[in-house]
C-alpha positions as CSV (number, residue, x, y, z in Angstrom):
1,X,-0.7,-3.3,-26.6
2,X,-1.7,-0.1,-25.3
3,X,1.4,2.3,-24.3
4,X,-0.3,5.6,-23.5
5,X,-0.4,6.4,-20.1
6,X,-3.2,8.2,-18.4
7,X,-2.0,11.3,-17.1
8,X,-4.9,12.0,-15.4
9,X,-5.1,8.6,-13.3
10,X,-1.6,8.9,-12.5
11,X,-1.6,12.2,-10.8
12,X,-4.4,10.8,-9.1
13,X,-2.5,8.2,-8.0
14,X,0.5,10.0,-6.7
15,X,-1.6,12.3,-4.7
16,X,-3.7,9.2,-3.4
17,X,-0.8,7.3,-2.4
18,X,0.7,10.4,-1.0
19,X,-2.6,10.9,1.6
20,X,-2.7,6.8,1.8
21,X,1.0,6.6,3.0
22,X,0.7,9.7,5.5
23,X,-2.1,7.6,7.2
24,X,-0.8,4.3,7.0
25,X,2.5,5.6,9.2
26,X,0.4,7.8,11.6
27,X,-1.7,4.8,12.5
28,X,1.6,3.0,13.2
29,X,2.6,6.2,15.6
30,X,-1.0,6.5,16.8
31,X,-1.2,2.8,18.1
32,X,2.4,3.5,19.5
33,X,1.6,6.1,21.7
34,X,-1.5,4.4,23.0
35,X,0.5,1.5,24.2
36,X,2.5,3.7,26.2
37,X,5.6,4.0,24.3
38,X,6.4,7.7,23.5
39,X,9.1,6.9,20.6
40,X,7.4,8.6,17.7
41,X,6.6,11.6,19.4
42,X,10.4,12.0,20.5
43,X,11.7,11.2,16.8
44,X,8.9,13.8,15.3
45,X,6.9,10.6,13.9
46,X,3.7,11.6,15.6
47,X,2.8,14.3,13.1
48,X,0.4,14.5,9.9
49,X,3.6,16.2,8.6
50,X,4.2,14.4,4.9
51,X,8.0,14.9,5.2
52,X,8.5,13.0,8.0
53,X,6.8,9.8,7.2
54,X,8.1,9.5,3.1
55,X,10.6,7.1,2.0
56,X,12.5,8.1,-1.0
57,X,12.6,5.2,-2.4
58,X,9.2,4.0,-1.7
59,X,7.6,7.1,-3.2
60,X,10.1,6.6,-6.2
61,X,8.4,2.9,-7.0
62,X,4.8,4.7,-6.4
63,X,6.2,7.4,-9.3
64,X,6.9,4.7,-11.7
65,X,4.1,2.1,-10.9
66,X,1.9,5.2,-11.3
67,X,2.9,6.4,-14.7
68,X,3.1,3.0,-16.2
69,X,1.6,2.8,-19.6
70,X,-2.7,1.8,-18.8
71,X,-1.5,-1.9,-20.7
72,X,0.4,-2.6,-17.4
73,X,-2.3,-1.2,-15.1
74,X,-1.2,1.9,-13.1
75,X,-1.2,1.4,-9.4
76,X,0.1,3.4,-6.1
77,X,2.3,1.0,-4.5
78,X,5.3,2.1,-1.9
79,X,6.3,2.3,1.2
80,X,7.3,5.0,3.9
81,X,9.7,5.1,6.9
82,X,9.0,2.7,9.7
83,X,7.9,4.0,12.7
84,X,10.6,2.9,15.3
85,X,9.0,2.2,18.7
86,X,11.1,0.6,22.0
87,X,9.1,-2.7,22.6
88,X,10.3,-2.0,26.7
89,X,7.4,0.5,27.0
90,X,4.9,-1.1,24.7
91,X,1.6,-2.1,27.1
92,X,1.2,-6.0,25.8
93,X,4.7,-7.3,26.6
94,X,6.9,-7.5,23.8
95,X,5.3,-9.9,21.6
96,X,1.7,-8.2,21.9
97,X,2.9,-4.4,21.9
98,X,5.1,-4.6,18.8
99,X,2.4,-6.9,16.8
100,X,-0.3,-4.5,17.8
101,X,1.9,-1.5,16.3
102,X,2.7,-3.5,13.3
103,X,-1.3,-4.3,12.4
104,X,-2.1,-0.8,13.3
105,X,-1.1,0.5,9.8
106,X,-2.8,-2.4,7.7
107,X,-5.7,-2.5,9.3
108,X,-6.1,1.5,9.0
109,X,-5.6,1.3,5.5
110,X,-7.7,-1.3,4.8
111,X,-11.0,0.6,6.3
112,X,-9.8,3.4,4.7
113,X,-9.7,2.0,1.3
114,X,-13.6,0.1,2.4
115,X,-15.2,3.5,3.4
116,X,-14.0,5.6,0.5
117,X,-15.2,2.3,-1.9
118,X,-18.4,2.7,-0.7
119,X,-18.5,6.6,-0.9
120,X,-17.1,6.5,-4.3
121,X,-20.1,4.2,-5.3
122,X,-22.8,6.3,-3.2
123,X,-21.3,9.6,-5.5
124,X,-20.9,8.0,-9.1
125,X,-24.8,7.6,-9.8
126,X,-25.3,11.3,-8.5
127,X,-22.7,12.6,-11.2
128,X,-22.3,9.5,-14.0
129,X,-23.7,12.0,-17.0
130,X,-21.3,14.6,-16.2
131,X,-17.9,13.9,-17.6
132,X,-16.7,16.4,-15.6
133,X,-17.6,15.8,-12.0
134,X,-16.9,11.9,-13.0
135,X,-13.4,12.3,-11.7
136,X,-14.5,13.1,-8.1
137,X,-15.7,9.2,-7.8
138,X,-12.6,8.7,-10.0
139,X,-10.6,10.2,-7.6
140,X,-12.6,8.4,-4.4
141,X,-12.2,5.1,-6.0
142,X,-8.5,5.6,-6.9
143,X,-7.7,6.7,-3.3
144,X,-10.0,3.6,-1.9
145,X,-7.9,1.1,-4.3
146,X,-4.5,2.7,-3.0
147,X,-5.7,1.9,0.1
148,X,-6.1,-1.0,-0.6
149,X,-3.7,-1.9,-2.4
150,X,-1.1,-1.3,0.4
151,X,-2.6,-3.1,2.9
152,X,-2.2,-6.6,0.4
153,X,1.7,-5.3,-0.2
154,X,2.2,-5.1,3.5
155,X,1.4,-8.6,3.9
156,X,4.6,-9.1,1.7
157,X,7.2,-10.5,4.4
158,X,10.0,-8.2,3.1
159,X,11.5,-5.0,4.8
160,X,10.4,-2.1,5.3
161,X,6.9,-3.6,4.8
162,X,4.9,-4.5,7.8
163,X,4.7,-8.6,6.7
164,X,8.1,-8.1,7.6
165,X,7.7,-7.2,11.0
166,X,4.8,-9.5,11.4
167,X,6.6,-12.6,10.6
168,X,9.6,-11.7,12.8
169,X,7.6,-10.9,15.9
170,X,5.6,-14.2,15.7
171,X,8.8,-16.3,14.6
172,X,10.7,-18.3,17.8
173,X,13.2,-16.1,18.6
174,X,16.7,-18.3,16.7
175,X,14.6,-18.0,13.7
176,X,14.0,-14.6,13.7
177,X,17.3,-13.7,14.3
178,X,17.8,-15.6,10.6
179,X,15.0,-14.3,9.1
180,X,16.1,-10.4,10.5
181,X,19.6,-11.3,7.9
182,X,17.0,-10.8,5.1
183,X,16.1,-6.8,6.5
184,X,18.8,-5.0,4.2
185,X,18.2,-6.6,1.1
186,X,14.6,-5.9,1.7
187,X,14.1,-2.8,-0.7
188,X,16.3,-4.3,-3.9
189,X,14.1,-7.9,-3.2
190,X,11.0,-5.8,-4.2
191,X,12.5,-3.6,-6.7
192,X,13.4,-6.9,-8.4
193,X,10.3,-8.5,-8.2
194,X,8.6,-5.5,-9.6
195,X,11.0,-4.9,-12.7
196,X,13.9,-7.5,-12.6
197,X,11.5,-10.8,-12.7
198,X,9.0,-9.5,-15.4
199,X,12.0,-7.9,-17.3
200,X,13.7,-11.5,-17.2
201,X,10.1,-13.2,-17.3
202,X,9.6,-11.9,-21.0
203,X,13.5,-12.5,-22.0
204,X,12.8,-16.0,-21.3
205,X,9.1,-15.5,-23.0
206,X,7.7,-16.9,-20.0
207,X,5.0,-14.1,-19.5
208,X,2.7,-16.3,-17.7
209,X,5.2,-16.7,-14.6
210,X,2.8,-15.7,-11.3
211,X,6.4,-13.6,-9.8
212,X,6.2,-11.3,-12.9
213,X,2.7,-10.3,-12.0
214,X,2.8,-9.3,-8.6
215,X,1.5,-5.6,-9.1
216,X,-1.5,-6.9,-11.3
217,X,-2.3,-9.6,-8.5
218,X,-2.2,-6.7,-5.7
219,X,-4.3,-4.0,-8.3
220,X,-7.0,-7.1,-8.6
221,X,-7.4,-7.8,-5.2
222,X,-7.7,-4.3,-4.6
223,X,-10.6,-4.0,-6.9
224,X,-12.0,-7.3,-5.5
225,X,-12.0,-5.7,-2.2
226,X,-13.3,-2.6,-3.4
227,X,-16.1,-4.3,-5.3
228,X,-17.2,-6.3,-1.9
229,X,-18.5,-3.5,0.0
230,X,-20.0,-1.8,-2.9
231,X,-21.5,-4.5,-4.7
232,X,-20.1,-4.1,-7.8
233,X,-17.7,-6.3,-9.8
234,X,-13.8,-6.3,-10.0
235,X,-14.3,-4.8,-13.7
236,X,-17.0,-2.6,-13.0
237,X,-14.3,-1.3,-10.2
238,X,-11.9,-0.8,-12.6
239,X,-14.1,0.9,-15.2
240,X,-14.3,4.0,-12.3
241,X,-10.5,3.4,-11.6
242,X,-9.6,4.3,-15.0
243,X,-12.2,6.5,-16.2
């Protein structure tokens, strides 16, 4: 089993996930404020400022996802401070308004991570003999898949992550009083899936269990997703990835 870890990759990672995160929370604020609710402007949310929008904790699982050794397949997974909005002021009514805001930062990612796929395979032809300038689609592709790969972790119905938010705005409103119980033990559910289950997982020499594998399901869709608008397989994804 390979155990080095790609240096390279995982600053590129880090910084991706970094730029991805700082986007993904301003589209929350942006949709926000044009729903008529002036929330994240009032509690400094509505800012490109990186400070405002990062989540210790979050950034911490993005640090060690990132410097994983390459067997395990680095990836920029995380999550940042909600954006808190008052679903009172929210144009749609309080169903619409607050679903609307919780989409916003999905959705953003996901284009993201499609438009910097395709500009990442538009540059690697013009530079794929130069070892060199080979880490600027590197780069692309990495920021594209840590796009990516955040919008498929936020359809994870577990707090802070937008799935969470999601499944409580659509939910009748007794349920989601009982499914908002869940909200603080949100963060150390996805810690353990991450690292409890596939720690347990290969105690029990069951390596094969699909809840040990959740970062390599998210990192291949990613690539999948990646490989759709540019035409190019999931492996031939990778192979730019992890250059």
């Amino acid at each position: 089993m390979e155990t080095k870890i790609n240096v390279v990759l995982a600053l590129m990672i880090v910084v991706s996930f970094l730029i991805a995160i700082l986007l993904h929370e301003f589209a929350h604020a942006q949709m926000a404020i044009w729903l008529g609710d002036p929330t994240p402007r009032v509690e400094g949310r509505y800012t490109l400022s990186l400070r405002r929008h990062l989540d210790p904790l979050g950034t911490l699982l993005c640090l060690i996802l990132a410097f994983m050794p390459i067997a395990f397949g680095p990836v920029g997974l995380g999550w940042g401070q909600p954006v808190k909005t008052d679903p009172w002021k929210l144009r749609g009514g309080r169903t619409s308004g607050p679903l609307l805001v919780a989409l916003a930062g999905p959705i953003f990612s996901l284009l993201v991570g499609l438009v910097f796929a395709v500009i990442a395979r538009l540059v690697y032809p013009l530079v794929s003999e130069n070892a060199v300038l080979l880490r600027i689609p590197q780069f692309l592709m990495v920021f594209s898949c840590t796009n990516l790969a955040l919008t498929i972790l936020n359809l994870l119905p577990v707090y802070p992550l937008d799935g969470y938010q999601i499944v409580y705005i659509l939910l009748p409103t007794r349920q989601a009083l009982q499914f908002a119980r869940s909200g603080p033990w949100g963060p150390l559910i996805i810690l353990a899936l991450f690292f409890i289950v596939p720690f347990i997982a290969e105690l029990a020499q069951m390596p094969g269990f699909f809840l040990a594998h959740i970062p390599d399901y998210i990192r291949e869709g990613a690539f999948f997703l990646a490989g759709l608008v540019t035409n190019l397989s999931a492996t031939n994804v990778a192979q730019i990835y992890s250059f």
